[in-house]
Biopython code that builds the backbone (N, CA, C, O; Angstrom):
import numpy as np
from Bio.PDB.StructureBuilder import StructureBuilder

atoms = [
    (1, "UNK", "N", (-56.249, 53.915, 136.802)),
    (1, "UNK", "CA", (-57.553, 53.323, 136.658)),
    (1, "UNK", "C", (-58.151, 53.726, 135.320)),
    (1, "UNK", "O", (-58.202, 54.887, 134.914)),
    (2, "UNK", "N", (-58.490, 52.915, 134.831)),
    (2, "UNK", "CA", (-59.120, 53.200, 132.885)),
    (2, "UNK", "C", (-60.572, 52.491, 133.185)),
    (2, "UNK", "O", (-60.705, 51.281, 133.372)),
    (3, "UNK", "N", (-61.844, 53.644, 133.202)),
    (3, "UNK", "CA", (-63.160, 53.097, 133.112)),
    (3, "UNK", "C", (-63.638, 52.818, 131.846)),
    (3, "UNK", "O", (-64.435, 51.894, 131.683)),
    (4, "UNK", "N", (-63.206, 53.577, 130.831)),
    (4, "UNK", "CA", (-63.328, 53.732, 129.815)),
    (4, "UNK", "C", (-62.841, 53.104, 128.323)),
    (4, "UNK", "O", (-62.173, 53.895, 127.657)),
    (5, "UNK", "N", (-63.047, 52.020, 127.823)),
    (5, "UNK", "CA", (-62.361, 51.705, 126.929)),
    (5, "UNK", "C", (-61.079, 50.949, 127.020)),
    (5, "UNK", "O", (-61.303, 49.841, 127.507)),
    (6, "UNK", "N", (-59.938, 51.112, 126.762)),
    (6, "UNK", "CA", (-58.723, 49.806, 126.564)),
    (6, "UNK", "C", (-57.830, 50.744, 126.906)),
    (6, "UNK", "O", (-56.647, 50.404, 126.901)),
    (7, "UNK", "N", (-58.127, 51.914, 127.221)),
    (7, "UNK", "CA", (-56.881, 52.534, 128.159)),
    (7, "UNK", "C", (-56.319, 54.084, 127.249)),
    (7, "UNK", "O", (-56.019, 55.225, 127.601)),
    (8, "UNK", "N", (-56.388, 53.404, 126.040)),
    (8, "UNK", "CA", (-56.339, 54.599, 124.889)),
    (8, "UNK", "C", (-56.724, 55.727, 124.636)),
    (8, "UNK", "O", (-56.217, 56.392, 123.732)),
    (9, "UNK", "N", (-57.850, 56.223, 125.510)),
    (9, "UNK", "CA", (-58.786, 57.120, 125.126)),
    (9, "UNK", "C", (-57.707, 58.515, 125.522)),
    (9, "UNK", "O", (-57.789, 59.435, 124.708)),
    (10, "UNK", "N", (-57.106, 58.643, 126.238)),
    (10, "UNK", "CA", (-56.549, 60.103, 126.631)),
    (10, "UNK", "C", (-55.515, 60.142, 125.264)),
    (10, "UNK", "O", (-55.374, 61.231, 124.710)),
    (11, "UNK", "N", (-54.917, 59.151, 124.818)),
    (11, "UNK", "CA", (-54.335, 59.737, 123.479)),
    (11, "UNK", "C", (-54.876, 60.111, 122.439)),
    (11, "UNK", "O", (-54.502, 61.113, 121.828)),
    (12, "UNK", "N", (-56.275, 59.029, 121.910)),
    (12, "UNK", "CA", (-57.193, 59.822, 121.137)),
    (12, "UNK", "C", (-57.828, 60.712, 121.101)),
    (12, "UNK", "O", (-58.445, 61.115, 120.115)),
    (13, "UNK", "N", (-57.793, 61.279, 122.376)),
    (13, "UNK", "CA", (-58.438, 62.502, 122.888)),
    (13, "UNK", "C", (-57.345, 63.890, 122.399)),
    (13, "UNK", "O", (-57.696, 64.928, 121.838)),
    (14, "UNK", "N", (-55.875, 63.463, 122.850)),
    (14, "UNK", "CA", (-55.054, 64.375, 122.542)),
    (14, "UNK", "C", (-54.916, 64.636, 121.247)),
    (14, "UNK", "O", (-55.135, 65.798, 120.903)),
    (15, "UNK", "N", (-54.636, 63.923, 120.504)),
    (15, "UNK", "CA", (-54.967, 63.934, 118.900)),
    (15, "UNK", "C", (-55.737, 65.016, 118.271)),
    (15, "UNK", "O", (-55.512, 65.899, 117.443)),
    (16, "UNK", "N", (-57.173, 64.436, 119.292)),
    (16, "UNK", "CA", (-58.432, 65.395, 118.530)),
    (16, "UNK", "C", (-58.211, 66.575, 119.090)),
    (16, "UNK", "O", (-58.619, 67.539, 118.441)),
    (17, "UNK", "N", (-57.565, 66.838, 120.334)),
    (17, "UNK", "CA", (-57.120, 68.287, 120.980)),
    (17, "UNK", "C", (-56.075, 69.194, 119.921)),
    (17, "UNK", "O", (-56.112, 70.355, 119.514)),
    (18, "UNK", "N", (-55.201, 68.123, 119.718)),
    (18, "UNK", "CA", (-54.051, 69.051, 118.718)),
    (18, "UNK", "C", (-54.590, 69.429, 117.549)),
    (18, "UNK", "O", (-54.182, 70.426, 116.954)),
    (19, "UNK", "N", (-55.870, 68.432, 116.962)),
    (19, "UNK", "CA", (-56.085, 69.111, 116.043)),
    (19, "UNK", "C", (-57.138, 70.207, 115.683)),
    (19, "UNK", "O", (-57.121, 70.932, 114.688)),
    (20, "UNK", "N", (-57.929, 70.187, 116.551)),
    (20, "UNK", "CA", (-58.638, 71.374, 117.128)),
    (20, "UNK", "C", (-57.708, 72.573, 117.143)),
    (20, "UNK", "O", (-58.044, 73.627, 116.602)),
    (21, "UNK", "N", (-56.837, 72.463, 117.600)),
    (21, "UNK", "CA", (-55.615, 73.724, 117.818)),
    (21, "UNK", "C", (-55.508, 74.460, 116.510)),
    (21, "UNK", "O", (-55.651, 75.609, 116.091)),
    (22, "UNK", "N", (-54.919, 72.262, 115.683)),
    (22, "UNK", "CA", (-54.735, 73.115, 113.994)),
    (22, "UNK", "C", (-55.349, 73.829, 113.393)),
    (22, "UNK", "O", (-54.762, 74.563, 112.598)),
    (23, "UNK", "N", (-56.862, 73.904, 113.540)),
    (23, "UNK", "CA", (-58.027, 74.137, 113.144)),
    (23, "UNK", "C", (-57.975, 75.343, 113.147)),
    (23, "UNK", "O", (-58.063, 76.166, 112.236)),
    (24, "UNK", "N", (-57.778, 75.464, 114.557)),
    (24, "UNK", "CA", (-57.871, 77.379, 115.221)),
    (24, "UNK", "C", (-56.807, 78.257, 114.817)),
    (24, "UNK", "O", (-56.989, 79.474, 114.782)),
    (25, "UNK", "N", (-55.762, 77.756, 114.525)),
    (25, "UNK", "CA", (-54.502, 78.129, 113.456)),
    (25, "UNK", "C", (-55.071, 78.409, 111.949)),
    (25, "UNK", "O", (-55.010, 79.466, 111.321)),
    (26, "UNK", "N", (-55.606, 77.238, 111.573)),
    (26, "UNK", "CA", (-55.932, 77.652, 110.168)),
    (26, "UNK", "C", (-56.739, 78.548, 109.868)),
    (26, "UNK", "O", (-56.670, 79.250, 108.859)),
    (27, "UNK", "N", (-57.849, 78.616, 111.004)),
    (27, "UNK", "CA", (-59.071, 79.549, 110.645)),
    (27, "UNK", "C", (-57.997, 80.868, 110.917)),
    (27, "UNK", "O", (-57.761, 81.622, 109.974)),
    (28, "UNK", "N", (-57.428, 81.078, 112.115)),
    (28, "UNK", "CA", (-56.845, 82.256, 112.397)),
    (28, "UNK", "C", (-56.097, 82.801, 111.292)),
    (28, "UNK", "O", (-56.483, 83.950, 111.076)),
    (29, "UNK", "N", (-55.294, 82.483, 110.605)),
    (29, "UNK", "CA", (-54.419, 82.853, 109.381)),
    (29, "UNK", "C", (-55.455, 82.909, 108.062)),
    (29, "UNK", "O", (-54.983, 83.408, 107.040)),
    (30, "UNK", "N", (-56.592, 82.513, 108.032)),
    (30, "UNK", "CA", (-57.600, 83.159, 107.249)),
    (30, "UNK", "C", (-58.021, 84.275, 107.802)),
    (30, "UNK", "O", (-57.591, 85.301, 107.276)),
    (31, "UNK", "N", (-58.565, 84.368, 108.492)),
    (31, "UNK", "CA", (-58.940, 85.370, 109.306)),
    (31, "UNK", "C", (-58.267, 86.923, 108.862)),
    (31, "UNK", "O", (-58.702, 87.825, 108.146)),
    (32, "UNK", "N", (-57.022, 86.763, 109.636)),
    (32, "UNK", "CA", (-56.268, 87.815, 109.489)),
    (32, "UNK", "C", (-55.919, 88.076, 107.878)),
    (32, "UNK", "O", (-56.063, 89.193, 107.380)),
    (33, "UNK", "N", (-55.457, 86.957, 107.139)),
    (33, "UNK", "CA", (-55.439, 87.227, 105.427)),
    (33, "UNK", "C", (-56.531, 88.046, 104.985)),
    (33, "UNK", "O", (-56.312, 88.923, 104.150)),
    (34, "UNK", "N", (-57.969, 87.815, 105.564)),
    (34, "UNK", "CA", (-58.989, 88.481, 105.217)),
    (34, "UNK", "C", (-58.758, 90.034, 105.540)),
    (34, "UNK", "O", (-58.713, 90.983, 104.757)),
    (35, "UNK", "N", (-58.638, 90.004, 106.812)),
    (35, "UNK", "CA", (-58.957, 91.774, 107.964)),
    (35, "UNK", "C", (-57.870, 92.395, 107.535)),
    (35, "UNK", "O", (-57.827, 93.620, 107.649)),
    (36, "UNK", "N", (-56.523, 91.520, 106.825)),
    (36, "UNK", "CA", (-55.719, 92.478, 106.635)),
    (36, "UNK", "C", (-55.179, 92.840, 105.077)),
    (36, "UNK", "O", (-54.602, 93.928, 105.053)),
    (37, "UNK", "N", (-55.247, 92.129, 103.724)),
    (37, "UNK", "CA", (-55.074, 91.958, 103.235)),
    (37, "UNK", "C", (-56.300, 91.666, 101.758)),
    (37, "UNK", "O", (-56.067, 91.568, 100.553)),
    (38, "UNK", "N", (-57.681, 91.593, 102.581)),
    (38, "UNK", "CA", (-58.781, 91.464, 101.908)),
    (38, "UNK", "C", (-58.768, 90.111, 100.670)),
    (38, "UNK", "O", (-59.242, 90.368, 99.564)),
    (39, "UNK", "N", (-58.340, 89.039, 100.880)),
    (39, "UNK", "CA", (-57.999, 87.710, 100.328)),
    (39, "UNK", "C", (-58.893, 87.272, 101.006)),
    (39, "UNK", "O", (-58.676, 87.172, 102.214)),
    (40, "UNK", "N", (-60.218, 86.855, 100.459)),
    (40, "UNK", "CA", (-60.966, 85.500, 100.835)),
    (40, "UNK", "C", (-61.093, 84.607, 100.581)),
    (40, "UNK", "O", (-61.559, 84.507, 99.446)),
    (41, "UNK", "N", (-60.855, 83.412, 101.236)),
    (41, "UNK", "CA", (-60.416, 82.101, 101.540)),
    (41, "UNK", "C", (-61.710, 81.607, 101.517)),
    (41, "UNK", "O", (-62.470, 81.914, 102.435)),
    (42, "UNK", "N", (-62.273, 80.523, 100.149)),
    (42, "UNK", "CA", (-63.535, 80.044, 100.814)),
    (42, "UNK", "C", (-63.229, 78.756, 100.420)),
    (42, "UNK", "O", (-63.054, 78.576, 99.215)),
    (43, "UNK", "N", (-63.088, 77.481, 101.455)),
    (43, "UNK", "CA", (-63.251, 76.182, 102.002)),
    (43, "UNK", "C", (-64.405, 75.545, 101.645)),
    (43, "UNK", "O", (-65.527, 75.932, 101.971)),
    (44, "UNK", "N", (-64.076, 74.218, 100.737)),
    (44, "UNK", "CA", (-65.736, 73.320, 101.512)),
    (44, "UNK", "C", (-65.323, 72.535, 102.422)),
    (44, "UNK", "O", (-64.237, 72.269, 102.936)),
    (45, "UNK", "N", (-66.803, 72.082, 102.574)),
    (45, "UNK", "CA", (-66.829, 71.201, 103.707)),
    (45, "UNK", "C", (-65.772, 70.108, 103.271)),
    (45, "UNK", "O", (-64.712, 70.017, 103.890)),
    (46, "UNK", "N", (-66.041, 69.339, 102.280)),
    (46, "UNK", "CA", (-65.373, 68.291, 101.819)),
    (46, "UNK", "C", (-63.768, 68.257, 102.538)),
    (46, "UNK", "O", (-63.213, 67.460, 103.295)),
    (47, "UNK", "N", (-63.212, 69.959, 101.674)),
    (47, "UNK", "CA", (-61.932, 69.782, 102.185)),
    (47, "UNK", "C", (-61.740, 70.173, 103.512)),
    (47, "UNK", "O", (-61.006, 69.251, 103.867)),
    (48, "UNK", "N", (-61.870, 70.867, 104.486)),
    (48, "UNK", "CA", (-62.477, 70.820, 105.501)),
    (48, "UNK", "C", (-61.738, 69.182, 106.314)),
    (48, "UNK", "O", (-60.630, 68.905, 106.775)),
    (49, "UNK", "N", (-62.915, 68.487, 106.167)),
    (49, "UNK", "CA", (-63.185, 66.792, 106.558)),
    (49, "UNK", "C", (-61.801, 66.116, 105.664)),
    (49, "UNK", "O", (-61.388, 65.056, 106.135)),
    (50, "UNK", "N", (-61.194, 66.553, 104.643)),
    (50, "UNK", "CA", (-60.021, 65.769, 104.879)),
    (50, "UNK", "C", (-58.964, 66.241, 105.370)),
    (50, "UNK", "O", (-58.112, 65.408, 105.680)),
    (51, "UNK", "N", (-58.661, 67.661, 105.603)),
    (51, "UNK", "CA", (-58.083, 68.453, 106.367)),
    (51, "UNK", "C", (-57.763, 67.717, 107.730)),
    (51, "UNK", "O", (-56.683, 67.344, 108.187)),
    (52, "UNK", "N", (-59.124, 67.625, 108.264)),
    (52, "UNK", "CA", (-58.898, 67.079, 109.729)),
    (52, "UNK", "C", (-58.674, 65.908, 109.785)),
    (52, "UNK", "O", (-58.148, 65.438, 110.794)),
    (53, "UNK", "N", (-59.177, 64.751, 108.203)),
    (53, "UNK", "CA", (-58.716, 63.686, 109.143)),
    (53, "UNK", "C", (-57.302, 63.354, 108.627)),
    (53, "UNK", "O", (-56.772, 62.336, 109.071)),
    (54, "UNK", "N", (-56.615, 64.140, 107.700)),
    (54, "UNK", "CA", (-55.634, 63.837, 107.768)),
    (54, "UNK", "C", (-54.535, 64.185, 108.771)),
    (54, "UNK", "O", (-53.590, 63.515, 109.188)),
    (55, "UNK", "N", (-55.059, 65.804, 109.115)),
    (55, "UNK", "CA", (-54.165, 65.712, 110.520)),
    (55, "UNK", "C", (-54.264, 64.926, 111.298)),
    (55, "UNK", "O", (-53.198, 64.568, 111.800)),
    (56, "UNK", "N", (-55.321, 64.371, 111.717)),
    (56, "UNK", "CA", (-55.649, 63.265, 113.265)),
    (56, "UNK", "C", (-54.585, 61.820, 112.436)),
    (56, "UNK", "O", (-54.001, 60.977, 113.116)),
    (57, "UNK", "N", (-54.558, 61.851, 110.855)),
    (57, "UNK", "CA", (-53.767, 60.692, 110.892)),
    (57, "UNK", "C", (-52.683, 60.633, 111.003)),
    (57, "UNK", "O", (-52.298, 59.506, 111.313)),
    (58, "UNK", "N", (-51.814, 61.473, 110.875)),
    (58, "UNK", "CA", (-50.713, 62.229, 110.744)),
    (58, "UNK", "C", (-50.245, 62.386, 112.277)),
    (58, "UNK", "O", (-49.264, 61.728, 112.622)),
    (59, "UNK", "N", (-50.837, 63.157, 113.153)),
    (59, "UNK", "CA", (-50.515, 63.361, 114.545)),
    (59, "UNK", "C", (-50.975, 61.595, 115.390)),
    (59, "UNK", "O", (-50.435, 61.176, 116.414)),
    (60, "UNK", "N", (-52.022, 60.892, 114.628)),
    (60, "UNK", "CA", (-51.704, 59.477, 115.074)),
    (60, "UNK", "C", (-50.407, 58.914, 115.304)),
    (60, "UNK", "O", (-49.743, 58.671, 116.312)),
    (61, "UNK", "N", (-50.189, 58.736, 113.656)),
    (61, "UNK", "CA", (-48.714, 58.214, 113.597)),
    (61, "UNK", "C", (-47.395, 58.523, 113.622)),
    (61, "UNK", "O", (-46.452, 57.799, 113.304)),
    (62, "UNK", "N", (-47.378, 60.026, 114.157)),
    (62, "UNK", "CA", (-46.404, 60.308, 114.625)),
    (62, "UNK", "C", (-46.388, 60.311, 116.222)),
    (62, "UNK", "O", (-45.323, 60.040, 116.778)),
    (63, "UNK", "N", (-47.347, 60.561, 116.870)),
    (63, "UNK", "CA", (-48.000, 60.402, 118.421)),
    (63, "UNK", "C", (-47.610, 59.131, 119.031)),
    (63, "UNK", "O", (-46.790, 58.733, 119.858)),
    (64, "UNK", "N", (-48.668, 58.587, 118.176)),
    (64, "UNK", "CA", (-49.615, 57.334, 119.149)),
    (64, "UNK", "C", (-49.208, 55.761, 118.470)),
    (64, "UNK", "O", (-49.242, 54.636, 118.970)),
    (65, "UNK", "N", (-48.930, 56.106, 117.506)),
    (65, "UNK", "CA", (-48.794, 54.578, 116.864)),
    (65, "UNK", "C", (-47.655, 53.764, 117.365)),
    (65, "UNK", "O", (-46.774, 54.452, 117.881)),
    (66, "UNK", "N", (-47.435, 52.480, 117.352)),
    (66, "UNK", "CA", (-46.460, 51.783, 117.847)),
    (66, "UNK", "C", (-45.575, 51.718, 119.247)),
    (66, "UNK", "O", (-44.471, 51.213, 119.448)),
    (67, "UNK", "N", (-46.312, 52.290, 119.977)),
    (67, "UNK", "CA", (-45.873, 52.584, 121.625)),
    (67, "UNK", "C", (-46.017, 53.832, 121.663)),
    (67, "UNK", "O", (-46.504, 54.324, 122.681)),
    (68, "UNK", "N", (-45.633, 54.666, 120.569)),
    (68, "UNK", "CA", (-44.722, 55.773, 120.684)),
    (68, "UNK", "C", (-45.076, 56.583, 121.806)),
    (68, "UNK", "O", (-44.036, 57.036, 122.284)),
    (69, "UNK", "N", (-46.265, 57.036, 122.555)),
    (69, "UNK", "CA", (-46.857, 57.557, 123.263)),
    (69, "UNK", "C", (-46.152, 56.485, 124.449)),
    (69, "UNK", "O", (-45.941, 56.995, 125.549)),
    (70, "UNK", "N", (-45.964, 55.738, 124.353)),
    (70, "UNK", "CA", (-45.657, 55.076, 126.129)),
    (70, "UNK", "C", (-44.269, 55.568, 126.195)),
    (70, "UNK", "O", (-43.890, 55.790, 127.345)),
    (71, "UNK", "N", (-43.113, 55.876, 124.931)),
    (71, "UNK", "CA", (-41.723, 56.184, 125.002)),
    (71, "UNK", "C", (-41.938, 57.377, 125.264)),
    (71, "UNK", "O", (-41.202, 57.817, 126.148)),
    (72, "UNK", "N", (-42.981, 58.394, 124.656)),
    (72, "UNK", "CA", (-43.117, 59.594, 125.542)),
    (72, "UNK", "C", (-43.055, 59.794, 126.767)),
    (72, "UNK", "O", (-42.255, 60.463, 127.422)),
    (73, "UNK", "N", (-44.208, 58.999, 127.164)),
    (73, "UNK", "CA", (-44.142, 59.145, 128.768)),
    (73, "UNK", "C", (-43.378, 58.868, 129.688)),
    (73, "UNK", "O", (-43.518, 59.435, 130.772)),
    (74, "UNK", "N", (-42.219, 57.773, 129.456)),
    (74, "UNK", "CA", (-41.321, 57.152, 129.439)),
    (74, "UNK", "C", (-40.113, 58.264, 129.621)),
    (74, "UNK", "O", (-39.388, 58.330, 130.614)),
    (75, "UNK", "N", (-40.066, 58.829, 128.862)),
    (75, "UNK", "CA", (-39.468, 59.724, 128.618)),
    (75, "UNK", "C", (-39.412, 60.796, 129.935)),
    (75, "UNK", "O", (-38.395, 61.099, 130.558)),
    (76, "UNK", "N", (-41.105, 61.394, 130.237)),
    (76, "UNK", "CA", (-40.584, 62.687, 130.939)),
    (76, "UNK", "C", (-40.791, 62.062, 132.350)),
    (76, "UNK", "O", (-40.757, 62.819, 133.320)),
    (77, "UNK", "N", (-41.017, 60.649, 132.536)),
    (77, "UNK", "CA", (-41.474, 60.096, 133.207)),
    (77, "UNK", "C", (-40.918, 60.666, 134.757)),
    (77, "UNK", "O", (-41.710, 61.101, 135.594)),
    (78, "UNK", "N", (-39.427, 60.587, 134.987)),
    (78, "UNK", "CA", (-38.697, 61.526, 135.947)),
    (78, "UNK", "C", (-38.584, 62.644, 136.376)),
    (78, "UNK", "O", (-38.085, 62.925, 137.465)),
    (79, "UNK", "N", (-39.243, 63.780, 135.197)),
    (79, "UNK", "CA", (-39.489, 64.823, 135.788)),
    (79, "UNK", "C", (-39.865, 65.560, 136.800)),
    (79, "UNK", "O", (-40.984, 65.474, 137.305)),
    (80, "UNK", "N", (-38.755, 66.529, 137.271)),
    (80, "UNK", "CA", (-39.563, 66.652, 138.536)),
    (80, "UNK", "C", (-40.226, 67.616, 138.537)),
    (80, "UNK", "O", (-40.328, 68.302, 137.520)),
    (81, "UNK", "N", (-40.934, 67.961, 139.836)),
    (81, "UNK", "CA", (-42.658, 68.804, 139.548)),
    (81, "UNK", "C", (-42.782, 70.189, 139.084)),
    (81, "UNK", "O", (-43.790, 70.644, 138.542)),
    (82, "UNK", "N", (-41.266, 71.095, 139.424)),
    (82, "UNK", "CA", (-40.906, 72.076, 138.604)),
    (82, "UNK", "C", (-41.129, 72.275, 137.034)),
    (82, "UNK", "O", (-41.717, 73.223, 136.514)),
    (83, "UNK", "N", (-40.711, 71.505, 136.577)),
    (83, "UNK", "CA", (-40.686, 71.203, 135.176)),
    (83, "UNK", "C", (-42.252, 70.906, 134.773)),
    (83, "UNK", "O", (-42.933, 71.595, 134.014)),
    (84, "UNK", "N", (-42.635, 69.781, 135.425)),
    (84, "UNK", "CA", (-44.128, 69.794, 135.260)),
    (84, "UNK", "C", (-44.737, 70.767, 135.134)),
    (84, "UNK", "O", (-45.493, 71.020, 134.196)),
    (85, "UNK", "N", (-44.431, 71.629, 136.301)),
    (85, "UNK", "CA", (-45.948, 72.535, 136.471)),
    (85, "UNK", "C", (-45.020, 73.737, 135.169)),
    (85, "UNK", "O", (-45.683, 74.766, 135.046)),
    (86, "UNK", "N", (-44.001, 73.747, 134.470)),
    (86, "UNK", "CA", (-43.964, 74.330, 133.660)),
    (86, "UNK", "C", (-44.335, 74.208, 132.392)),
    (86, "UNK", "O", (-44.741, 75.138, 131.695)),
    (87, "UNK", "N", (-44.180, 72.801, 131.974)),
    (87, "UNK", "CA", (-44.553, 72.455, 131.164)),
    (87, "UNK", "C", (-46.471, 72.499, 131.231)),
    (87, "UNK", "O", (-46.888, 73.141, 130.268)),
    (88, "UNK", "N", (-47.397, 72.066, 131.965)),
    (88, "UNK", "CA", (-48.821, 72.346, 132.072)),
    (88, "UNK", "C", (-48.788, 74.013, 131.832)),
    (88, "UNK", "O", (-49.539, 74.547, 131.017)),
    (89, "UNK", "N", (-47.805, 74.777, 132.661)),
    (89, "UNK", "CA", (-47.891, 76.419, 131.998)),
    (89, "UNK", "C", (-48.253, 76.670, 130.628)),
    (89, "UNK", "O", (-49.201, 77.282, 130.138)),
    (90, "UNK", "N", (-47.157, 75.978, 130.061)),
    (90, "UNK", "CA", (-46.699, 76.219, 128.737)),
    (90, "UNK", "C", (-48.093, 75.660, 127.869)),
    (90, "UNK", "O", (-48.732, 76.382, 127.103)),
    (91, "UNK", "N", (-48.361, 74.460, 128.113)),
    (91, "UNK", "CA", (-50.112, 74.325, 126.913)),
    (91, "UNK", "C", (-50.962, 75.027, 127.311)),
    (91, "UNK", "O", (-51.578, 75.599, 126.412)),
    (92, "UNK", "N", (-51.381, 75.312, 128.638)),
    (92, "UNK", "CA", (-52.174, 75.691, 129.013)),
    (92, "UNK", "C", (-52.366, 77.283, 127.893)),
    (92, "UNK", "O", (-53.119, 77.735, 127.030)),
    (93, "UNK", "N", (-51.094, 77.649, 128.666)),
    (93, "UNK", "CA", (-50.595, 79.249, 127.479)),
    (93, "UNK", "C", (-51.435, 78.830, 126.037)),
    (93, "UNK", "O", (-52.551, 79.084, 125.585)),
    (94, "UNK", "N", (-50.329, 78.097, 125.615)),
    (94, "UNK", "CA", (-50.596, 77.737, 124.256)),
    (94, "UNK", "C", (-52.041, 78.086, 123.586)),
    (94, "UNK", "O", (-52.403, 78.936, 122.773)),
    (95, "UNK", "N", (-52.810, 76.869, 124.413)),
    (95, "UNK", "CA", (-54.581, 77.355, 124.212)),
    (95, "UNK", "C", (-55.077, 78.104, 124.156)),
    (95, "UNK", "O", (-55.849, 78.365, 123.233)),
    (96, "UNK", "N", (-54.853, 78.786, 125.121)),
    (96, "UNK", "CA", (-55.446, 80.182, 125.824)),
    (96, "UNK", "C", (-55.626, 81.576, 124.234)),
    (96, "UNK", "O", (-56.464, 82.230, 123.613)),
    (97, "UNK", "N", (-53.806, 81.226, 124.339)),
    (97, "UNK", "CA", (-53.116, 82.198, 123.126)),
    (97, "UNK", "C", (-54.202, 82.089, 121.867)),
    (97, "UNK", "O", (-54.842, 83.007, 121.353)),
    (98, "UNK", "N", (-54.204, 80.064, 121.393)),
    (98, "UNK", "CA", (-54.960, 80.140, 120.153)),
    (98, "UNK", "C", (-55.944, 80.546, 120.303)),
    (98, "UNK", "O", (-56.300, 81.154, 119.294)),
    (99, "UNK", "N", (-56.706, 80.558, 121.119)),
    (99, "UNK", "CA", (-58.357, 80.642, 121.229)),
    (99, "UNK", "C", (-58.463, 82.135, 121.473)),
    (99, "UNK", "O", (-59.611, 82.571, 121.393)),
    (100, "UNK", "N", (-57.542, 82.979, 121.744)),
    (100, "UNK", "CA", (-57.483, 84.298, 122.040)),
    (100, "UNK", "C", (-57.590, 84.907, 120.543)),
    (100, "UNK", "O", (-58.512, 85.573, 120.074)),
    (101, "UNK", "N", (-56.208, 84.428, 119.834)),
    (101, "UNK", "CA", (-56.287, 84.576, 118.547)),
    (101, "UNK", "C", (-56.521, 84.619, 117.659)),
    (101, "UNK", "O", (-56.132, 85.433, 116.821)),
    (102, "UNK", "N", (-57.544, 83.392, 117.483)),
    (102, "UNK", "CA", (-58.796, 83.297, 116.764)),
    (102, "UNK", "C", (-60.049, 83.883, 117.298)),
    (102, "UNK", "O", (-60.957, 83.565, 116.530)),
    (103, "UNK", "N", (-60.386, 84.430, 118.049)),
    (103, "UNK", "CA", (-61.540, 85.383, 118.623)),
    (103, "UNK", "C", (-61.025, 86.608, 117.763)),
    (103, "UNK", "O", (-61.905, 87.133, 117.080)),
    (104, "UNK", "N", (-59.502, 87.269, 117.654)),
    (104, "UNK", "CA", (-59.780, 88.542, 117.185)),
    (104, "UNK", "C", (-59.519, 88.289, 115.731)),
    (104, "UNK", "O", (-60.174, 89.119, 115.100)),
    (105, "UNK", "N", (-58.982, 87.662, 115.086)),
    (105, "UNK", "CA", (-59.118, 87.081, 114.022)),
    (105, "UNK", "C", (-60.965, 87.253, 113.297)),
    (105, "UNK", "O", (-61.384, 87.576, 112.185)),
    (106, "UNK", "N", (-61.500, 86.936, 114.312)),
    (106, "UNK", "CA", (-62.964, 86.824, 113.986)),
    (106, "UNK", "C", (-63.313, 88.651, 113.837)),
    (106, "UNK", "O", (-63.841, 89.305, 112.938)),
    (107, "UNK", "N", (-62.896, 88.923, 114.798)),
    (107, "UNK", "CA", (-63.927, 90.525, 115.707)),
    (107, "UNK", "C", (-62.660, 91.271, 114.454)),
    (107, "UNK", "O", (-63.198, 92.324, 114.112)),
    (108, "UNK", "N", (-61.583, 91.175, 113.855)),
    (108, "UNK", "CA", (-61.288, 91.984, 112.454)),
    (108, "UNK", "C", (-61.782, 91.768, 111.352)),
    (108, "UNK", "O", (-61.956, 92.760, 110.643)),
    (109, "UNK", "N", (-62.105, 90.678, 110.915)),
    (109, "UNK", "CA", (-63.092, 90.069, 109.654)),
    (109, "UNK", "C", (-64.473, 90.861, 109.998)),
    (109, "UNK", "O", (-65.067, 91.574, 109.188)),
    (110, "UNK", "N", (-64.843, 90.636, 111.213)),
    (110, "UNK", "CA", (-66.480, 91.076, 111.268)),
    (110, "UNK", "C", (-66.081, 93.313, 111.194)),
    (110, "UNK", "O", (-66.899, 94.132, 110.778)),
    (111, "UNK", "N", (-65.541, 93.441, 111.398)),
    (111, "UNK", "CA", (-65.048, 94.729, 111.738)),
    (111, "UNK", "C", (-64.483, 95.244, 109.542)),
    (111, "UNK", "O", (-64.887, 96.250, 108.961)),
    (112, "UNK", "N", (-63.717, 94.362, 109.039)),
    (112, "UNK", "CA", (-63.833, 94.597, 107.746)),
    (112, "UNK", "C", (-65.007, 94.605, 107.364)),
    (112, "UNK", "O", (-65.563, 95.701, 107.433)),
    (113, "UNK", "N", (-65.601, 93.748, 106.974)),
    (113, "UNK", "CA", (-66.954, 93.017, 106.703)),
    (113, "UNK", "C", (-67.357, 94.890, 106.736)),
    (113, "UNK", "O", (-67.248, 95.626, 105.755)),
    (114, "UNK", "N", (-67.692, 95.202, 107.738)),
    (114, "UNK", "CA", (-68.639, 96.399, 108.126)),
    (114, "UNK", "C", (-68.168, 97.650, 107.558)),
    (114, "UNK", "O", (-68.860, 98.642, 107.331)),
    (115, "UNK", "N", (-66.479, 97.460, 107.276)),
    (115, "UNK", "CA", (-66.147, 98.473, 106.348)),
    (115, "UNK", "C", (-66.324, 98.616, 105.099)),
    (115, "UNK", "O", (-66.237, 99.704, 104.530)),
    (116, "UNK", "N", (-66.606, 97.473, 104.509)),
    (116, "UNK", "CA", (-66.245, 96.798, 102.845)),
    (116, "UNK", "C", (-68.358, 97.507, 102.599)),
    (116, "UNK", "O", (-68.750, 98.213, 101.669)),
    (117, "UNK", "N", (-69.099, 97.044, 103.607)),
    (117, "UNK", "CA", (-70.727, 96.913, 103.036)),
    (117, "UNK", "C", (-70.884, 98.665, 103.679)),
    (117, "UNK", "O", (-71.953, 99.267, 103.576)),
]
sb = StructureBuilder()
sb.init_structure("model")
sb.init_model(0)
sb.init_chain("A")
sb.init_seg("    ")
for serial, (resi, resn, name, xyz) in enumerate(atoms, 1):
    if name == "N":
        sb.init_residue(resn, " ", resi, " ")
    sb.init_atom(name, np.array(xyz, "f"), 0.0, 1.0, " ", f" {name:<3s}", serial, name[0])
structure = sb.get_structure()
């Protein structure tokens, strides 16, 4: 059942999920370059905004463009629920990990920060 739009929306959604991830990757490896190594990384916005939309275009057209997302699904389509619920393990992990990672990423920068002033 699709209330929403032309049916598409959970892939554009995934897109903007993966690249959120990238995001939390990139900040994280600043992060730590900073807390450990004292290299500061300073970003604009500008690049920033093409950063992301080039990943979202990039993970488009390798994703989503031209079926490709229906040959995915297609794909694990047989799986059975073992595998499933391993595979949901496995991102779930994934997330968890980045968002873990980038929290201390943060709490060592703020922790330099306090050594450096």
């Amino acid at each position: 059942m699709v209330s929403v739009g032309n049916g598409d929306v959970a892939e554009f959604f995934s897109v903007l999920l993966l690249t959120m991830m990238f995001y939390l990757n990139y900040y994280s490896i600043i992060g730590f370059l900073y807390a450990f190594f004292g290299i500061k990384i300073d970003v604009s916005n500008i690049a920033l905004f093409i950063l992301g939309l080039s990943t979202c275009l990039i993970l488009y057209f390798l994703l989503v463009s031209r079926g490709k997302s229906n040959s995915i699904i297609t794909k694990f389509e047989d799986e059975d629920e073992s595998k499933k619920k391993t595979g949901r393990i496995i991102i779930l992990s994934y997330i968890i990990l980045n968002v873990l990672i980038f929290m201390v990423s943060i709490l060592l920068m703020a922790k330099r920060n306090n050594e450096v002033h």
